[in-house]
C-alpha positions as CSV (number, residue, x, y, z in Angstrom):
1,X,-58.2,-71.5,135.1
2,X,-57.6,-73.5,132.1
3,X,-58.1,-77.6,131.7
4,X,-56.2,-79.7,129.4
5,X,-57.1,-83.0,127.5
6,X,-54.8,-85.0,125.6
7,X,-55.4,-88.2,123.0
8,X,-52.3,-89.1,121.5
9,X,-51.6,-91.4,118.8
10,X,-55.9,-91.2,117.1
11,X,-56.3,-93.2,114.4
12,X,-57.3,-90.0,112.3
13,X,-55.3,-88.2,109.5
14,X,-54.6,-84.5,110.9
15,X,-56.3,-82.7,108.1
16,X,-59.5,-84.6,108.5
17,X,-59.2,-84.0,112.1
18,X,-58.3,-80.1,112.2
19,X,-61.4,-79.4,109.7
20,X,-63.9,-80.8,113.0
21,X,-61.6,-78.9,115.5
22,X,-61.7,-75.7,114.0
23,X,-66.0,-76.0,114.4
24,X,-65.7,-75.9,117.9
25,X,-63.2,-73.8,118.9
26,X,-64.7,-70.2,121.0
27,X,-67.7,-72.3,121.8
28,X,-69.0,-73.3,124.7
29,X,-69.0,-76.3,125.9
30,X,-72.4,-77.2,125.6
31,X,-72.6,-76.4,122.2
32,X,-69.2,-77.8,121.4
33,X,-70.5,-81.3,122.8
34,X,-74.0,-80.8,120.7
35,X,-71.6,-79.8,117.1
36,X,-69.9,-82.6,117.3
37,X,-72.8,-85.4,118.2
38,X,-74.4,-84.2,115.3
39,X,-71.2,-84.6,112.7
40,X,-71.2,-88.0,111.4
41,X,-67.5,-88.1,110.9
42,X,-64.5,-90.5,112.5
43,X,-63.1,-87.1,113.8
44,X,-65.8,-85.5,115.3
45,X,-66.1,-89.1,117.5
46,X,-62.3,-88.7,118.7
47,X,-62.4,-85.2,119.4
48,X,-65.6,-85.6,121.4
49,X,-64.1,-88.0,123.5
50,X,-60.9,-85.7,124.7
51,X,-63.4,-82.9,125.1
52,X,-65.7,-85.0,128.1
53,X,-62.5,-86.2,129.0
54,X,-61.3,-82.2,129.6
55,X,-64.9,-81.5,131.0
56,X,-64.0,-84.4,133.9
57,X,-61.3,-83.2,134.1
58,X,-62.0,-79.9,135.3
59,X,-65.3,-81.2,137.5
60,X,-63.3,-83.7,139.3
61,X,-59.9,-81.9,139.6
62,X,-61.0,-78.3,139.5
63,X,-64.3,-78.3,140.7
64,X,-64.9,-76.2,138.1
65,X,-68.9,-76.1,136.8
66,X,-69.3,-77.2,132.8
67,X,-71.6,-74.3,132.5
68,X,-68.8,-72.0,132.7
69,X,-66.3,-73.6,130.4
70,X,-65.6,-72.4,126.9
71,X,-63.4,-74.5,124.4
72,X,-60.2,-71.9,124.4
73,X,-58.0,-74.1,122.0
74,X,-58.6,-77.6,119.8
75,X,-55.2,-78.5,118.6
76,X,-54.1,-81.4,116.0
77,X,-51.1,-82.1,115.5
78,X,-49.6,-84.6,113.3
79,X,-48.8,-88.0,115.0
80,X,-46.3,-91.1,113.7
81,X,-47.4,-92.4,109.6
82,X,-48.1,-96.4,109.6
83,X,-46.6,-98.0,106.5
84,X,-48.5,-100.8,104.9
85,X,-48.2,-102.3,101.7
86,X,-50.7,-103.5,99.1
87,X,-49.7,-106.1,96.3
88,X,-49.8,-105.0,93.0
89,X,-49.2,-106.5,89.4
90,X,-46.0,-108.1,88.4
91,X,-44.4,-108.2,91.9
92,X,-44.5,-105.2,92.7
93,X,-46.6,-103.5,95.9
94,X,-48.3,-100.2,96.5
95,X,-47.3,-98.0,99.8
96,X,-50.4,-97.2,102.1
97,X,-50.0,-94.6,104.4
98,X,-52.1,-94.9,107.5
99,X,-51.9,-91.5,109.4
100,X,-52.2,-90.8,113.3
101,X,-52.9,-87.8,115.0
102,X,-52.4,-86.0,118.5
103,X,-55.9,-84.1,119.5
104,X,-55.2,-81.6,122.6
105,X,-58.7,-79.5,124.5
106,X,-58.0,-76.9,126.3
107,X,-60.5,-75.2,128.3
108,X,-60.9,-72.1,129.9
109,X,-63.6,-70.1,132.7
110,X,-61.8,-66.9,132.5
111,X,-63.3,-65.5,128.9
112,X,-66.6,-65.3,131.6
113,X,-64.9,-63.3,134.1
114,X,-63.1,-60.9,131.8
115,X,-66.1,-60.2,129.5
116,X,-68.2,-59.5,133.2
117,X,-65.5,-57.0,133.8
118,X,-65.2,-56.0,130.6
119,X,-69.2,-54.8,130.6
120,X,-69.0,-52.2,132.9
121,X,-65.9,-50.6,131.4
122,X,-67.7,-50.5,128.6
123,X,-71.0,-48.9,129.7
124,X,-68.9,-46.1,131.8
125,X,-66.9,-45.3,128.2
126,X,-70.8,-45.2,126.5
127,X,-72.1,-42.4,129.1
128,X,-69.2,-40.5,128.8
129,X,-69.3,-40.1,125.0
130,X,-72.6,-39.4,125.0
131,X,-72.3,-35.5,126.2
132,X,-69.8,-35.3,124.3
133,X,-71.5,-36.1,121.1
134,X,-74.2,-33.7,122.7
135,X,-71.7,-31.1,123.1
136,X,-70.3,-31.2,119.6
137,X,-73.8,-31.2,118.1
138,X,-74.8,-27.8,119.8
139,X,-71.2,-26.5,118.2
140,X,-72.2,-28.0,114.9
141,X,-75.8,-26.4,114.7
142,X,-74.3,-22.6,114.3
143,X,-72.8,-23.3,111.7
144,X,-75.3,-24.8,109.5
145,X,-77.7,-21.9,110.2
146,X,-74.6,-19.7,109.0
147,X,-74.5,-21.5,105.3
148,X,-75.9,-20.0,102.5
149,X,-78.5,-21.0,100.9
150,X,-77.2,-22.6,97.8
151,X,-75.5,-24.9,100.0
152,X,-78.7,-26.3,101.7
153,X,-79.6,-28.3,98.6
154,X,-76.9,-31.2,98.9
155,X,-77.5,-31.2,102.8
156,X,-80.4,-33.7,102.2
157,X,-78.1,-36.2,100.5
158,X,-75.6,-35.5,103.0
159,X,-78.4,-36.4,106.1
160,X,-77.9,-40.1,105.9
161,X,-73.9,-40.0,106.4
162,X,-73.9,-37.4,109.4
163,X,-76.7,-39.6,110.9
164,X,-74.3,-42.6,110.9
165,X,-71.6,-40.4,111.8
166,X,-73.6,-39.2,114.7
167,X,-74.5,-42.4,115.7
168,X,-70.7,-43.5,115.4
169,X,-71.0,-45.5,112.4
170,X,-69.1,-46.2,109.1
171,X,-70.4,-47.9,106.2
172,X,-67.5,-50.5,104.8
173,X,-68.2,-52.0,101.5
174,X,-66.7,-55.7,102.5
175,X,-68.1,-55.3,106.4
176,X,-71.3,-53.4,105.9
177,X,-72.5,-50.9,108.2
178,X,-69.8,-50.7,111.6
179,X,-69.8,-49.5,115.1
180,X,-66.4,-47.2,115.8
181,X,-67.1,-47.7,119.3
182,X,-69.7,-49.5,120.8
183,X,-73.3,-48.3,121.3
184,X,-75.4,-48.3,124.2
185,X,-78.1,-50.5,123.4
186,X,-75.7,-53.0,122.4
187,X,-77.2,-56.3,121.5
188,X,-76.4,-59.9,123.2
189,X,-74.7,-61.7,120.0
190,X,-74.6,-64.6,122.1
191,X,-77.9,-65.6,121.4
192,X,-77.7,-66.2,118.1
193,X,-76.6,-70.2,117.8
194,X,-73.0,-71.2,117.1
195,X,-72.0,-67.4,118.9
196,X,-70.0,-67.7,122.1
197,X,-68.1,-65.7,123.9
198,X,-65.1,-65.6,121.8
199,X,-66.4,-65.2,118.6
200,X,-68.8,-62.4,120.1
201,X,-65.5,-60.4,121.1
202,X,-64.4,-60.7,117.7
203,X,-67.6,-59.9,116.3
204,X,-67.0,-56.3,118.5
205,X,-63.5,-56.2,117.5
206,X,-64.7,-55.8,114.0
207,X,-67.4,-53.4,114.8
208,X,-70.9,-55.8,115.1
209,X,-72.8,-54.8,118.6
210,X,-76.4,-55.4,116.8
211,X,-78.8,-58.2,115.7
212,X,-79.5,-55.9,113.0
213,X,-76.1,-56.0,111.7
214,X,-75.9,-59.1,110.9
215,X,-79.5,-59.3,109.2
216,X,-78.7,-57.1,107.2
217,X,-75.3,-58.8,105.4
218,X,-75.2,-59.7,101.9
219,X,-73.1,-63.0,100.4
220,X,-69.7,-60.4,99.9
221,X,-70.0,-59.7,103.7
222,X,-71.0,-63.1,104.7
223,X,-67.9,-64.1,102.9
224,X,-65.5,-61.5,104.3
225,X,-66.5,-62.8,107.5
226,X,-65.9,-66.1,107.0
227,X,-62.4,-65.3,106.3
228,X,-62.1,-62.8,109.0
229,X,-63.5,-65.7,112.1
230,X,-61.8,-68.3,109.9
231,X,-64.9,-70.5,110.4
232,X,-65.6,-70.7,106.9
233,X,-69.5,-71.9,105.8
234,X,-70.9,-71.8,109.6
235,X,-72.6,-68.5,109.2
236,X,-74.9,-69.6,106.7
237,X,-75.1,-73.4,108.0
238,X,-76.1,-72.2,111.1
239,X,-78.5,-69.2,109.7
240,X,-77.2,-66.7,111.4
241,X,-79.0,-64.4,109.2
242,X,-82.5,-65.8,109.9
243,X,-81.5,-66.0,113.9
244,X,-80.4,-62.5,113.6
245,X,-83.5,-61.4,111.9
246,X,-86.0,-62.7,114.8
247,X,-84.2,-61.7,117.3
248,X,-83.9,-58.0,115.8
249,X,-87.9,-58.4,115.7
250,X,-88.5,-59.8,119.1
251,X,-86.6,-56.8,120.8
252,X,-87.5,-54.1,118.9
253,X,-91.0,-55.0,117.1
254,X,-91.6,-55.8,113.2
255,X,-91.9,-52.4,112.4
């Protein structure tokens, strides 16, 4: 179900306000509500108001829980301009252009539901691949034992890339290393900070499943993927890298 919030008419200019939406938008509300307390701007102060006004909306009207709800669209659009004018030498006066904005919320508890239904689609599509790959390993040995043995030499420079290949990875020079389909130990992006569910299926979309991924980025990547989420600067303002890194560590060791 989705819960809408209107404030019509904020004393803000859109552009200033869109720059604060755009922050929040695929996050939960929660961490919506704890991005913008902690952004000293006009903006962020307006917007936060029509997002607890949405929330009360959907707890009063809905009886829908807060926990559930995810921040599915923060629109601005422009409002009506206020003229003023300021005197200026020799008669004449300067325009002033006061601008107003109209902020909508709308929230949503079905991105829950569909990625719950969406998991176990995806772990039946993982067990069925994996024979398969099996299967196509036990045709592939044959004919490695049936190359001569001048050929044998580039095969160790050639391990790396059938290992990703096996693995059902491709290595993109502006995304990294990517999944072509998604692996079975798959990793919960969603704990890294400023990740929710929306930006986690995008994340997949694009081929990231792994803390390890994302650890592993350098500053081309980071800013490919800025441009891809179009959050741009919030991957290394809220260190994804560093979140990514620990987590990597706490689930599968140091080593």
């Amino acid at each position: 179900m989705e819960v809408r919030s209107v404030y019509k008419h904020a004393r803000v200019s859109p552009k200033k306000a869109r720059d604060v939406a755009r922050e929040i938008q695929g996050l939960p509300v929660s961490d919506a509500i704890d991005t913008l307390n902690f952004t000293p701007r006009k903006a962020a102060f307006l917007i936060g108001k029509t997002l607890k006004s949405a929330v009360a909306n959907a707890e009063n009207n809905h009886e829908l829980a807060a926990d559930t709800l995810v921040v599915k669209e923060a629109n601005i659009s422009t409002g009506p301009t206020f003229r003023r004018y300021k005197p200026r030498a020799r008669g004449s006066a300067a325009p002033i252009i006061r601008r107003t904005s109209h902020i909508y919320i709308i929230l949503t508890d079905e991105v829950a539901e569909e990625e719950k239904a969406a998991r176990p689609a995806r772990k039946a599509a993982k067990k069925k691949a994996a024979p398969k790959k099996k299967a196509a390993a036990k045709e592939q040995a044959p004919a490695k034992e049936e190359a001569p043995a001048k050929e044998e030499a580039p095969a160790g420079e050639e391990a790396p890339a059938a290992a990703a290949a096996a693995e059902g990875t491709v290595h993109d020079e502006k995304r990294g290393v990517i999944y072509t389909a998604a692996p079975s130990d798959a990793d919960d992006l969603k704990d890294i900070g400023g990740v929710g569910p929306v930006i986690e299926d995008k994340l997949n979309e694009f081929g990231i499943y792994k803390y390890e991924q994302i650890a592993n980025w350098t500053a081309e990547q980071i800013a490919e993927f800025d441009e891809l989420l179009s959050f741009k600067g919030r991957i290394e303002r809220d260190d994804w890298l560093a979140q990514a890194a620990r987590l990597h560590e706490e689930k599968h060791g140091s080593a």
